[in-house]
N, C-alpha and C positions, 0 to 999 in steps of 0.2 A: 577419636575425634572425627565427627562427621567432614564428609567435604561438600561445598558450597559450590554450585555455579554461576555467575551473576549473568546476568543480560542487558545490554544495552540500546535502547530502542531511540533512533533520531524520528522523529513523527513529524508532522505538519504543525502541530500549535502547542508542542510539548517534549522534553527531552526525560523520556522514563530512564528507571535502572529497575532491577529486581535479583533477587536470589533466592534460589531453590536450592533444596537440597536433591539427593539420586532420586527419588520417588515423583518430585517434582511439585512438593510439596512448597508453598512459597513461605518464603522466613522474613522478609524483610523488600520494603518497596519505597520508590521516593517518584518524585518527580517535579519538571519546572517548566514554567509555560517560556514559551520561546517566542518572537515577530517575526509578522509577516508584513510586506511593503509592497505597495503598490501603485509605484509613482504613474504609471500610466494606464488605459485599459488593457487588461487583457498581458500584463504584466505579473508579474509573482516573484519578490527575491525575500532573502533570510541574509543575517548576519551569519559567514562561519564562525566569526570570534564568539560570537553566544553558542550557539551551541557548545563551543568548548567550555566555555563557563559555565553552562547549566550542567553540563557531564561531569563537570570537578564537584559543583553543590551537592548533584543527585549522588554521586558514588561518596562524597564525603559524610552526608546525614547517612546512610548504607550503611557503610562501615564501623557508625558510634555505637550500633548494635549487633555488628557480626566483628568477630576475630579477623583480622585482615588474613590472619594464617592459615584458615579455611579453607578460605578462597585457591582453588587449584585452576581456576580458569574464567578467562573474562570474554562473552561472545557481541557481536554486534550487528545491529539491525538498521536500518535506515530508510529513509522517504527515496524515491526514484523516481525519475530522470532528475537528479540536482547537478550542476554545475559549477564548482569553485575552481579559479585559477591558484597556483599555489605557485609563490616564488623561491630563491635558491634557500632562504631562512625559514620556508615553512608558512611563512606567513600569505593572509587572504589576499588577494590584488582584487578587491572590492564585491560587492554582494555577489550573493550564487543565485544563479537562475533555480527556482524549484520545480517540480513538474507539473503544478498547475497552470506554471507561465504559457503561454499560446503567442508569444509576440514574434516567432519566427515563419512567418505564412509564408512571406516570399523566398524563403529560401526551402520552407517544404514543396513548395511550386516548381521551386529549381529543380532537385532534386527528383520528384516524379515524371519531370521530364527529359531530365536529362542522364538518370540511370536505368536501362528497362530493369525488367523484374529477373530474367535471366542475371545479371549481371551483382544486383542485387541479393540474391540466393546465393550466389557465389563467393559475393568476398564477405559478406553476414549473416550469411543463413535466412533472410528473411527479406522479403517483397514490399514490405509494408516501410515504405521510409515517407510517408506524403501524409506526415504529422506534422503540427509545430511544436507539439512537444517531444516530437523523435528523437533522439541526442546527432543524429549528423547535422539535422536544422540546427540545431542551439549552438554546432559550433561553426557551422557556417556562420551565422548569428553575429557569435562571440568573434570570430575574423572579420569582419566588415566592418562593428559597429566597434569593438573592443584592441583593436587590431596593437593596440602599444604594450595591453598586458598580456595578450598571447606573446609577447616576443620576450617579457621580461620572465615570463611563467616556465617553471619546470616541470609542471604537469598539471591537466586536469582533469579532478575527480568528484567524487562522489560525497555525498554529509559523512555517512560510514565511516568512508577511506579517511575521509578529513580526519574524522575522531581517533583511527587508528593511527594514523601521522604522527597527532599531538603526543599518542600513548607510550608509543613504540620506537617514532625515527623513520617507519619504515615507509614505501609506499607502493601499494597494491591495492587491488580490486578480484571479487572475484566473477563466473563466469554469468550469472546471471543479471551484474548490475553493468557488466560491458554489454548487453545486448546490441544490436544495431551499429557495434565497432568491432567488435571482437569475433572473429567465427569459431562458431559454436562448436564444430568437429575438431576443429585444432585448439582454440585459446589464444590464437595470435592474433595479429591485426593484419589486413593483408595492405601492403603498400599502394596497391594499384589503386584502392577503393581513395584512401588518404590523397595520394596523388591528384585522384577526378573532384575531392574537397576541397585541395589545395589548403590542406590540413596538416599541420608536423606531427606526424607519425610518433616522434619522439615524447612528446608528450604524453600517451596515454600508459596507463599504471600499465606494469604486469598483472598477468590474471593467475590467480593460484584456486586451489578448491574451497566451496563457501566452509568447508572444516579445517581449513588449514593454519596453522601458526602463522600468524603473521609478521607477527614478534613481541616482546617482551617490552613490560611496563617499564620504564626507564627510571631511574632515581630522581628526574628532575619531576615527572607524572608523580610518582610516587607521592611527594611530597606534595602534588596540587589537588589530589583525588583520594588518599587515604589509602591505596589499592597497592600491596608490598612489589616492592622493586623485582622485578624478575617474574612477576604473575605472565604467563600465555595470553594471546591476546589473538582469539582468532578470528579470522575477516569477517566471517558473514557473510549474509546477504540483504536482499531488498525485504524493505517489514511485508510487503504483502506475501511474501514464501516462508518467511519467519512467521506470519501467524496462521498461515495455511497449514504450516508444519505442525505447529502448537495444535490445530484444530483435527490432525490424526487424516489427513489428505494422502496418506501413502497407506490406508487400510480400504480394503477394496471394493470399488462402488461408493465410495461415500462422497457425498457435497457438502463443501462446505462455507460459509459465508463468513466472511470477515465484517463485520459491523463495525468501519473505520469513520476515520473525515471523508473517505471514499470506501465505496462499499468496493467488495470483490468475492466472487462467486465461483467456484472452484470445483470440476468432478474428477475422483479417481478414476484412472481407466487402466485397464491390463498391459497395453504396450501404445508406444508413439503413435499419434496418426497422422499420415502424411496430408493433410486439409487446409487448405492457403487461409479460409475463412475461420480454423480455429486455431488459436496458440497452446500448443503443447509443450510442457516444460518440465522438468525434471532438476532433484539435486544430486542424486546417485543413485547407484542400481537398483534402491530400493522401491521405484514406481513412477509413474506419469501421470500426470493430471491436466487435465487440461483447465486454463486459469483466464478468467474475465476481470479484467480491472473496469471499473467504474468509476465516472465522474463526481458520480450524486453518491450520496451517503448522510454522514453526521454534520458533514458543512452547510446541506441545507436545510438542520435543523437549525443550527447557528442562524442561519439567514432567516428564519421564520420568527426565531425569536429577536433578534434586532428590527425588525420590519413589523411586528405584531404584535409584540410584547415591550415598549421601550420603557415600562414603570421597570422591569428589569435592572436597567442600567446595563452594568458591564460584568453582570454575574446572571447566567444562564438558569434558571427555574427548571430544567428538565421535567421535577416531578410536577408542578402547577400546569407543562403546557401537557403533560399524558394526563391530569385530572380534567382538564377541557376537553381535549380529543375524547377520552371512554365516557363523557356525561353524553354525546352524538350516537346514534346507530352508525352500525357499519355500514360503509357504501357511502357516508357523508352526506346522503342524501339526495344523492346522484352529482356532485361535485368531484370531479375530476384536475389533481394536477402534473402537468407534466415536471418532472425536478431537473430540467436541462438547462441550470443558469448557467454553467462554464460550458456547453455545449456536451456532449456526451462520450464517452468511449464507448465500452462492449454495454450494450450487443449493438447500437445500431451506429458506429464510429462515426461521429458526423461533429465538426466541432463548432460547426457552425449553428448548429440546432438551438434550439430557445425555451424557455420554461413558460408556463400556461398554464391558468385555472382557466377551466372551460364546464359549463354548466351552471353558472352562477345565477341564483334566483334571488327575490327579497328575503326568500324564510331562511338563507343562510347568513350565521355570523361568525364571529373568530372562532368559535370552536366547532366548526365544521370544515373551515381553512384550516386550522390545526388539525385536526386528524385525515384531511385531503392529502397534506402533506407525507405525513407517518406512512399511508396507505400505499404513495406515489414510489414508496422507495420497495417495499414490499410486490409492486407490480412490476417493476422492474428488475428486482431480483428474481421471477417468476419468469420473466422475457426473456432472461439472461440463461437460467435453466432448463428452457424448452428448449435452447437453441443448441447447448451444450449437449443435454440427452437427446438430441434427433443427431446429432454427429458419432455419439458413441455407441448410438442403436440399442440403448439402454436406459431404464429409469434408477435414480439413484437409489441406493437400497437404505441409507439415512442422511439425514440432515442435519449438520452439526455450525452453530451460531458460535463463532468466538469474536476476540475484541472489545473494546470498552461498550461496544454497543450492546453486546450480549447483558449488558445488568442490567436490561428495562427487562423487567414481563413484560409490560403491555406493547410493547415494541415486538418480541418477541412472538407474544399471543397474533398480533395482527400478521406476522411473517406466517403463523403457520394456518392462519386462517383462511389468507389469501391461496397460499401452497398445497392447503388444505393435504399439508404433511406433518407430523409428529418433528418438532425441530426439537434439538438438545444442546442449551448452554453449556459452553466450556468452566469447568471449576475455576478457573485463575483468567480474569478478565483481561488480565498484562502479556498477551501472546506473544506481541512482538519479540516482548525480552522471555519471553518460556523459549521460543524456539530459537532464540537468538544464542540462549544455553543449553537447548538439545544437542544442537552444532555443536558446541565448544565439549559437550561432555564425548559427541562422538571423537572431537578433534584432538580431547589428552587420552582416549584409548580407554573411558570406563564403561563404554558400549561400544560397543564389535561396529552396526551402521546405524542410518538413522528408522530404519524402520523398529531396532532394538530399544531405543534410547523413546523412542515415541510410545513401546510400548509400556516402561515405564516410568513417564515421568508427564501423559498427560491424563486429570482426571475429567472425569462430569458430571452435571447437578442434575436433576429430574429433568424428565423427559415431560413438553409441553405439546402437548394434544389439541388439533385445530376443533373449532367451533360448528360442528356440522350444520347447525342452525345459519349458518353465515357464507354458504357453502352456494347457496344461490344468486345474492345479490354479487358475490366476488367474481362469480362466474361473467357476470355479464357486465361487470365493471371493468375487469381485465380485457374484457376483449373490445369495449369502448376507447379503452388505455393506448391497447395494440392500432387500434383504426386510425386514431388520432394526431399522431407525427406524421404518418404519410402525406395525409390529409393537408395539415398545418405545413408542411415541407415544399407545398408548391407556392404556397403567398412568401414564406419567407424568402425563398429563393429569385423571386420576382425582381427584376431591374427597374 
């Protein structure tokens, strides 16, 4: 009897599931769209009770085609920075902050000035807390404005953890979705930092390894999910390191691009580098990569298409708007957009930043704004890897495209035309839940670490060769791309 290992991926507008088998070959996939809310700007919350729900549907249609007794292990993936308060029953004490939310400025304002970067380094590892979407803002946040369910709350966590709770009973987290709380060298929480929050310490999960048993399906789960009573259920981590991992990010020299609702851009390197301006991350001994999350991604093709396209409706055409964009030459004509509607993370971290078609002539129409767009994430993700190879003093030796976003060609085609590098789609579109079950297969013991488990259980499709013909106009479009926020950064910032 073969063994099976599922993955479970919490995302931004979707709760996946999947199962592979050791090869990492996929048997079986579901999935369910999830809400999002947005009572005010610059807001972003999710129901936890759905997500539970969708995790019962997605693992329930799962299992009508796989043997529940297969199944040797369940892993789990999830969206980060999210925020749920959880009371002494387990249950939500109202929506969870997700981490597109940005409504904590004033208390990332606090925060940069009120903890140097020494002190910062010290009790998290990390200098960079003067985000609104950093988790010590959200829970300043959550204490100011939330202040009666922090008291009634016995912990709060993550979409992940939440799922794990429902599964298990248990409650944990592991080391890379406590960032910015947890220090990294030890795994604890240091009191002093919670103290300067005026935060209860007691509330956040323990941290155990992203492979570790969390614990086991419970017979009440069992019964909600299809998934046998006593299945292993291990933590996980955040979906951008689960599809990094899926995407073979601990093989050497390689970049790799996650084609999410947020893109993120990722190189292997040989060992940690100690660089305040890049984030270097790891899940165990098996390598370092240094990892760029990104604002702009697949959300703002979602946006292009409610804003462009509204004979649409409420069902996205992907293929109609790439048949618009490739009828344009490349370069769009000399149409330039910037993709900074939620303001930006890596490379240029400014959340204040704004999105901008700039070039706009009469001989441009929709489908030259269509493929502006497509082109905008593609230069971006170019911005994002100069910056990465000038820290590692190295050029990546391939280019590997995973995530839902990886099944366009022409999406694809335009990434390596602009990179003007050979890129290679990942075989199994569904990374989050591929490496959400590399984890879990290293975590029952049927691979030694993860750099063994990657080697067999991730495949890839043909390799796509950039457009040399296109090699000129990209050149000088990109470096239009790069002039251009500087530029635009002094009006916006104007009083």
């Amino acid at each position: 009897m073969s063994r099976i290992l599922v993955g479970v991926d919490i995302g931004t507008s979707s709760v996946k599931a999947a199962a592979f088998d050791e090869t990492g070959m996929l048997i079986g996939k579901s999935s369910a769209s999830i809400d999002t809310f947005n009572p005010q700007p610059n807001w972003a919350e999710q129901e936890p009770s759905q997500w539970w729900e969708a995790v019962c549907a997605v693992l329930r249609e799962l299992t009508q085609g796989i043997d529940p007794e297969q199944i040797i292990a369940l892993g789990l993936s999830g969206q980060c920075p999210g925020h749920v308060l959880v009371d002494a029953q387990h249950h939500p004490l109202g929506r969870a902050i997700i981490w597109s939310d940005h409504r904590a400025v004033e208390e990332a304002k606090w925060l940069s000035e009120s903890i140097s970067n020494a002190q910062a380094v010290a009790w998290v590892g990390s200098g960079y807390l003067g985000d609104p979407s950093c988790p010590p803002a959200r829970l300043l946040w959550l204490n100011k404005h939330r202040h009666a369910d922090v008291e009634r709350s016995i912990a709060v966590i993550q979409p992940k953890d939440f799922i794990a709770l429902n599964l298990t009973g248990e409650i944990h987290t592991d080391p890379l979705s406590a960032y910015c709380l947890a220090n990294p060298q030890t795994d604890r929480y240091d009191e002093r930092f919670f103290a300067t929050l005026g935060f209860p310490v007691k509330l956040m999960p323990p941290v155990i390894k992203a492979t570790a048993i969390v614990g086991r399906v419970t017979p009440l789960a069992s019964q909600s999910t299809g998934i046998k009573a006593g299945t292993p259920v291990i933590i996980g981590t955040i979906d951008a390191y689960c599809d990094n991992l899926a995407g073979g990010v601990l093989y050497s020299g390689r970049a790799v691009d996650v084609a999410g609702t947020s893109e993120i851009v990722s190189l292997a390197i040989p060992e940690k580098l100690n660089n305040p301006e890049i984030y270097t991350t790891n899940l165990d001994d098996s390598g370092y990569w240094l990892c760029n999350p990104m604002q702009c991604g697949g959300d703002v093709l979602r946006w292009l298409a409610h804003c462009f396209y509204p004979e649409f409706g409420r069902t996205i055409k992907y293929d109609l708007m790439e048949q618009e964009a490739s009828s344009v030459p490349a370069g769009s004509g000399g149409l330039i957009f910037l993709p900074y509607l939620c303001g930006e993370r890596a490379p240029i971290w400014d959340s204040e930043a704004k999105g901008a078609f700039i070039g706009i002539t009469s001989a441009h129409d929709r489908p030259y704004f269509t493929r502006a767009v497509y082109e905008s994430i593609g230069f971006a993700i170019r911005h994002t890897l100069d910056i990465s190879e000038a820290a590692a003093g190295f050029l990546a030796k391939d280019f590997v495209i995973c995530g839902g976003g990886s099944r366009s060609q022409f999406w694809n085609q335009v990434k390596a035309d602009i990179l003007q590098r050979t890129v290679t789609p990942t075989e199994v579109s569904q990374t989050g839940c591929l490496g959400a079950a590399i984890l879990a297969g290293v975590g029952v013991g049927i691979y030694h670490n993860l750099k063994d488990a990657c080697g067999n259980m991730i495949q890839t499709k043909a390799a796509i060769k950039p457009d040399v013909e296109n090699k000129r106009v990209y050149e000088k479009m990109y470096q239009w791309y790069r002039d251009f926020y500087p530029a635009l950064k002094t009006v916006w910032t104007k009083k």
